[in-house]
N, C-alpha and C positions, 0 to 999 in steps of 0.2 A: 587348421584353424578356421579356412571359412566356412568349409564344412558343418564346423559345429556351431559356427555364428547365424550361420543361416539356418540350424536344424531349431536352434535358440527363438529365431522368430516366429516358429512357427508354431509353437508354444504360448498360452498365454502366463501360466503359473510364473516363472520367473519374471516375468514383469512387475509383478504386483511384490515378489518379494525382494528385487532390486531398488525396487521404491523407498518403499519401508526403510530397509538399510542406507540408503543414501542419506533419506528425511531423520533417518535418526542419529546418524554419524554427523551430519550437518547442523543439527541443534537440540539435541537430548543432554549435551552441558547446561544449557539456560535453565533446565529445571533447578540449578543449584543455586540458582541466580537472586536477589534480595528483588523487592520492589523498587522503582526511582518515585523522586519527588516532582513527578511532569505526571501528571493527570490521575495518577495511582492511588493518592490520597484521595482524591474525590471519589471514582471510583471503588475504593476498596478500602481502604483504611478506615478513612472515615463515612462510609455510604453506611447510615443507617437502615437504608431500603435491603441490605443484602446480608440483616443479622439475625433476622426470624423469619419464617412463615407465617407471621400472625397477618388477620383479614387487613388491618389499615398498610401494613408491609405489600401488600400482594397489591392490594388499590394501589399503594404510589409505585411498586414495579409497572403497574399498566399504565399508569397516568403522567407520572411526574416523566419532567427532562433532567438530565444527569450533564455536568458540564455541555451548554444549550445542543445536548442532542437526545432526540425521543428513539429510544433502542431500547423496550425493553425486554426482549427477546435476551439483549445483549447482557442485562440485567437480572435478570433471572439465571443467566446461566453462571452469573459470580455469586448468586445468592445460591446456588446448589453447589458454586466451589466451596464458597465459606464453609457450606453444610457439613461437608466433609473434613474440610483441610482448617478451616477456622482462618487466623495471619499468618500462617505459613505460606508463603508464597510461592515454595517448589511446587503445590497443587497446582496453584494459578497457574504457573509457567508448563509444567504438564500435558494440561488442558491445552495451552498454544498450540504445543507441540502437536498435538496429538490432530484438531484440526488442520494444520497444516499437514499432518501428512495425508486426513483424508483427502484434503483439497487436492494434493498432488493426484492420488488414486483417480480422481473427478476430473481433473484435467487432461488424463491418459485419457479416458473414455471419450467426453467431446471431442478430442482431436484424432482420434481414428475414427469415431465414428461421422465427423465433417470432411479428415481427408482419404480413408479409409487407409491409412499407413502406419503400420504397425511403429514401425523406426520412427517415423516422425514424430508419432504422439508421444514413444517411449523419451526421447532427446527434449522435447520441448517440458512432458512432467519433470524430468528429472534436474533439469536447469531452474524450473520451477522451484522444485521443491531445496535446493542449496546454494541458492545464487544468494552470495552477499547483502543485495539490495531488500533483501525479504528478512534481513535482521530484526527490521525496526519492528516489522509488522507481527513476527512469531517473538521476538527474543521482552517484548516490550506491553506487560498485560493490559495494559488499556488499549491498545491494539485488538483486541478481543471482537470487538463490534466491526470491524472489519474483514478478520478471517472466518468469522463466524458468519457474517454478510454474504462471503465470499463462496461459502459453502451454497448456501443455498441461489445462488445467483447459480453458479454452475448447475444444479441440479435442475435447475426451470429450464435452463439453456440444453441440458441434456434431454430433457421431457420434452421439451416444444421443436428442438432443432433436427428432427427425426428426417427420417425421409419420406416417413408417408404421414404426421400426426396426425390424427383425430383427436374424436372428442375425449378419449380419457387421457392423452396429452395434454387437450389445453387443460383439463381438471387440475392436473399435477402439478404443469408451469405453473398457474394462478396459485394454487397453494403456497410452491416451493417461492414464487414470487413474493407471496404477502410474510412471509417468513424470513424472507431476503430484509423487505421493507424494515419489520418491524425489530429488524438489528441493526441498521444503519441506512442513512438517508442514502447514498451512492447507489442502491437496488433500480430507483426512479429512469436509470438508463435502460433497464432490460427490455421493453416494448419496444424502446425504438432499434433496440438491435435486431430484435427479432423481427418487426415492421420492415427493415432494408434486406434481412434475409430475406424474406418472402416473396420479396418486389425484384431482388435484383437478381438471387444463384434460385430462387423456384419461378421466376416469372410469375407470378402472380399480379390479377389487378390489383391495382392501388385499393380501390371502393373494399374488395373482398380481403383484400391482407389486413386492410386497417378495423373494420368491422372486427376481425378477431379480436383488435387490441385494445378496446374500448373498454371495458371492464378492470384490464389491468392496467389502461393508462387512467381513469378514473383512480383505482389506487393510489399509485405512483400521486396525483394532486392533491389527494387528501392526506399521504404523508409530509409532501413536501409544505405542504400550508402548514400543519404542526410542527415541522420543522424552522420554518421562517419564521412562527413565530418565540421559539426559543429563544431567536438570535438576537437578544437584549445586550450583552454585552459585548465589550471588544477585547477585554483586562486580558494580558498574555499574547506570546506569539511575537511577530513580526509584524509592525501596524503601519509604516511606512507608507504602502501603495494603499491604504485605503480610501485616500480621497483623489486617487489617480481616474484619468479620462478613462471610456472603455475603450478608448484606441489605444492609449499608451499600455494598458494592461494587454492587448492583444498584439503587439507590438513587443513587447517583455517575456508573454508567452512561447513567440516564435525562439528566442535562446532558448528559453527555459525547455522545450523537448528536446532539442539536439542536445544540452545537457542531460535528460534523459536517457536520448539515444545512447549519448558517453557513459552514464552510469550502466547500462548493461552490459557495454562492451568491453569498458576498463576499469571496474567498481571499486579504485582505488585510493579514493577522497572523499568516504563517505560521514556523513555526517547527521547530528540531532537535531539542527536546524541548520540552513543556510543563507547566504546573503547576497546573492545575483544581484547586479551593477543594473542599476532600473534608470542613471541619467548614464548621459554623454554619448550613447551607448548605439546612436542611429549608423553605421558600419557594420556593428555586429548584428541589428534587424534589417537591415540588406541584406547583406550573404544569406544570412538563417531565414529567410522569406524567400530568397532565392532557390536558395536548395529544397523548399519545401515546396516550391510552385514547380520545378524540374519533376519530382519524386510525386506528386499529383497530378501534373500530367501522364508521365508514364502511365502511372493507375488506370488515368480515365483511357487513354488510350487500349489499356486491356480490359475494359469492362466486358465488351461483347463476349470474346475468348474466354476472357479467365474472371468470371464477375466475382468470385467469391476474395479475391486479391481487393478488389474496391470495398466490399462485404469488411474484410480485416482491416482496410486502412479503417473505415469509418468507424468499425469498432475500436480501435483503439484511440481514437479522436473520441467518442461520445462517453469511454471509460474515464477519460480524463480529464470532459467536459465538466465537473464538478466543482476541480477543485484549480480549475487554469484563473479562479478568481471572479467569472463573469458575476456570479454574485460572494462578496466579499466576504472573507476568511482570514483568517491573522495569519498565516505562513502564504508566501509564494509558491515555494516549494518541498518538497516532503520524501523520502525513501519511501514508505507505507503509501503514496500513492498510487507506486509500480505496480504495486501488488498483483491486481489482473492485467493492465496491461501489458506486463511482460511475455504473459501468454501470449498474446498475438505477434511479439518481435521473436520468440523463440521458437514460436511455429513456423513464424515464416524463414527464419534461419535455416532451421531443420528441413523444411521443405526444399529451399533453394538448393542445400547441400545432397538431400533425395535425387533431385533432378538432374543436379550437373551429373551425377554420377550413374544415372540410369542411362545419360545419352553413350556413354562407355559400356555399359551392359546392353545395348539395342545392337551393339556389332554381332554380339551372339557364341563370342570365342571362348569358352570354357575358362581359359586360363588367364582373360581379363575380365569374368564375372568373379571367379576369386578374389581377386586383386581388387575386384571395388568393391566388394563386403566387408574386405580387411581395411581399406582404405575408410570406407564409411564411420566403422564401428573406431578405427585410430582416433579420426577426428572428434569424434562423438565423445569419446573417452579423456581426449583429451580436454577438453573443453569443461569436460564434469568435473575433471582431478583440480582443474585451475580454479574453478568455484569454488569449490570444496576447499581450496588453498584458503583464497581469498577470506570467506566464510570465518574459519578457523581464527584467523589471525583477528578479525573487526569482530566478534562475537565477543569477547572478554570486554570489549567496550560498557557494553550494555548489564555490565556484572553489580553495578550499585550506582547509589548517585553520585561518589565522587570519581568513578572511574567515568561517568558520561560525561560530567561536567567539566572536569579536567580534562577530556578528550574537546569537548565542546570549547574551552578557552583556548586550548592551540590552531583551533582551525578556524574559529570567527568570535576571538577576544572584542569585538568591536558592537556586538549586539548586545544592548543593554539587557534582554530577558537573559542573557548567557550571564553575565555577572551577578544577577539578579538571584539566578536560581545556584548559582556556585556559594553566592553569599548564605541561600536558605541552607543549604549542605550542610556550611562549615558552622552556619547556628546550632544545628541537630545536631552534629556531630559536639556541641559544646565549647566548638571555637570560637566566643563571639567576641573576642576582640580582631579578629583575623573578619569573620563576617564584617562585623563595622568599617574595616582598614577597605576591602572588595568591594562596598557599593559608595563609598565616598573615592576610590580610586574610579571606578563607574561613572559619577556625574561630573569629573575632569575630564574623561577621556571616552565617552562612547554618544555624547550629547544624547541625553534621552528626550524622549516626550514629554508634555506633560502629563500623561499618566503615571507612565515609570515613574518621572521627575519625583511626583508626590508618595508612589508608594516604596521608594528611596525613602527619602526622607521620613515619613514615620517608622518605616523600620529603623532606622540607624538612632531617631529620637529613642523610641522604645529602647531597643540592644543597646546605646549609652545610658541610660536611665537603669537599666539594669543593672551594669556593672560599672554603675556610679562615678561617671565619668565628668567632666565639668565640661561647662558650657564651650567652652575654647576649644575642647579635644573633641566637638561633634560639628563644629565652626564649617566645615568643609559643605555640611548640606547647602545651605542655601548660594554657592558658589559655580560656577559655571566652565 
């Protein structure tokens, strides 16, 4: 057995077709999957940018913002779904899949060719590629602008992160980079990744590493000014922390990754939005500040030795740097955030487990290098089967809007966009006395904003009005 495990590495072909099979056993259901009513409609349904190829269509593919974000990379590539699949939706869903599985392929590559370990980058794509938490991002097509992002963010990262790059490295990064940009704002981090690689695992000056990045940190400011200024509205989401200090938001952060942490390691509360306790809460930013200042120093401590360990922390700090709220977003927190940075928590996984077990192969004893091949590939295995569980079971969630929504009311009944968007369901669906019952049950019991407040309220005026209901039987809106 470990004969043929180790004869297995030494191989690349099975890699790439263990991949495939994972990424496709893990989410090649979702193509049967309907649309939901959380961004898809804007999106796709009703996105008149994505119903022709005519010249004023192609102008607002380049120009216009699509729910305040400028992707139209993102945009083009659902005007080429339509092209084909028209509202069918399995196309849509398809296409997810299909990028995610090249992403997993793209993820193999950067990580053997960063740690040059064949197992490791095999273990880190593969948990990639069927780890629960990557539901929302593949199972969910307005997600598209992010694994499509994601594609080429790796590929810049693969071009520029070489070990010897020149000039038609940076050519390619810069390309794969402006390509990255122009499907979603989150790209804006790739310079500084690449910047801390250069400085800290190539030793390079500061003056000459940064010089390279000018060009494409230029980019990166000209999307992000397009981007800020889309950001006109708040309507949707989670609006709570948006008039929060920046202390208390970075304060709120500190849980919020060890909840991260928690979702990779035990993905068993996953959810379409969530609700993190943002008062009372200074105990739990103790600990979780504590254990984050423990777990950086270590780092800094290995800089010299092992710099590419502070290299991975920082990347996955500046991955996530986006969306921890420094500039304000309606969710706290997100599943589709992980997205890349789980790469760095499942490399480093993979890694640690490489290592411990190579110090048992440096004895040299024949019949305790077997025993840690099989020992490796057990774990490794095991680990894929449990995702792959995991996966299975929370993937039907994401099958239409009332199975999200109805998932979404058993696990945070208390956020008014969750009643909000359970009520728009059971409209569509033609329930609108049940709709009406859901958002007047809502302004008793979830205390909304006054945004919600009001866009309650006309809906419930309207859907009464509709089914002719009297004044008395709509009484509940203006009630607290």
């Amino acid at each position: 057995m470990a004969a043929m495990l180790n004869e297995m590495e030494r191989h690349r072909w099975w890699v790439y077709v263990s991949l495939a099979i994972a990424g496709l056993t893990a989410f090649w259901p979702s193509v049967w999957f309907d649309f939901v009513n959380w961004d898809d409609p804007a999106y796709v349904q009703y996105n008149k940018l994505i119903t022709s190829w005519s010249p004023s269509n192609l102008r607002g593919v380049a120009t216009e913002t699509v729910t305040r974000n400028y992707a139209p990379l993102t945009i083009l590539s659902l005007l080429i779904d339509h092209t084909m699949w028209g509202m069918n939706p399995s196309g849509y869903h398809a296409t997810n899949v299909l990028l995610h599985l090249v992403n997993g392929l793209l993820v193999f590559v950067l990580v053997q060719q960063l740690t040059g370990k064949q197992f490791v980058a095999w273990l880190t794509a593969t948990l990639f590629l069927v780890h629960p938490v990557q539901i929302e991002a593949v199972a969910w097509v307005s997600s598209r602008k992010g694994i499509l992002s994601a594609s080429f963010m790796l590929a810049a990262l693969i071009a520029r992160l070489k070990r010897a790059p020149d000039a038609k490295s940076d050519g390619w990064y810069t390309v794969w980079l402006a390509a990255a940009l122009l499907s979603k704002a989150l790209a804006i981090v790739v310079p500084a990744i690449v910047l801390t690689y250069d400085i800290w695992v190539r030793r390079q000056k500061f003056a000459d590493a940064f010089a390279r990045q000018l060009i494409p940190g230029v980019m990166c400011l000209l999307l992000l000014f397009k981007t800020m200024a889309a950001q006109h509205s708040i309507l949707g989401g989670v609006r709570g922390h948006m008039d929060y200090s920046l202390w208390k938001i970075m304060a709120i952060d500190t849980t919020i990754m060890w909840r991260y942490v928690g979702m990779l390691l035990w993905p068993t509360d996953l959810c379409v939005l969530y609700d993190p306790p943002t008062t009372g809460i200074w105990k739990m930013v103790a600990v979780a500040t504590a254990g984050w200042l423990v777990i950086g120093t270590i780092i800094y401590r290995l800089r010299t030795n092992a710099p590419i360990i502070l290299w991975a922390a920082t990347t996955w700090l500046l991955l996530l740097l986006p969306v921890l709220n420094f500039f304000r977003i309606t969710t706290l927190m997100n599943d589709r955030y992980l997205y890349l940075p789980c790469i760095i928590f499942f490399a480093t996984a993979a890694a640690g487990l490489q290592k411990l077990l190579e110090l048992v192969d440096d004895r040299g004893e024949t019949v305790l290098r077997h025993l840690t091949i099989s020992a490796k590939w057990a774990v490794a295995l095991t680990a894929v089967c449990a995702a792959l569980t995991a996966t299975s079971r929370h993937l039907p969630v994401w099958r239409n809007p009332e199975s999200l929504w109805e998932h979404a009311m058993t696990k945070v009944p208390q956020l008014p966009v969750v009643r909000i968007q359970m009520a728009l369901t059971r409209y569509n669906n033609g329930q609108r006395r049940e709709a009406v019952r859901t958002l007047q049950q809502a302004l008793l019991e979830c205390d909304p904003d006054d945004l919600d407040r009001q866009r309650m309220a006309s809906a419930i005026k309207s859907w009464s009005e509709e089914l002719q209901l009297r004044p008395a039987d709509a009484s509940l809106v203006t009630r607290r």
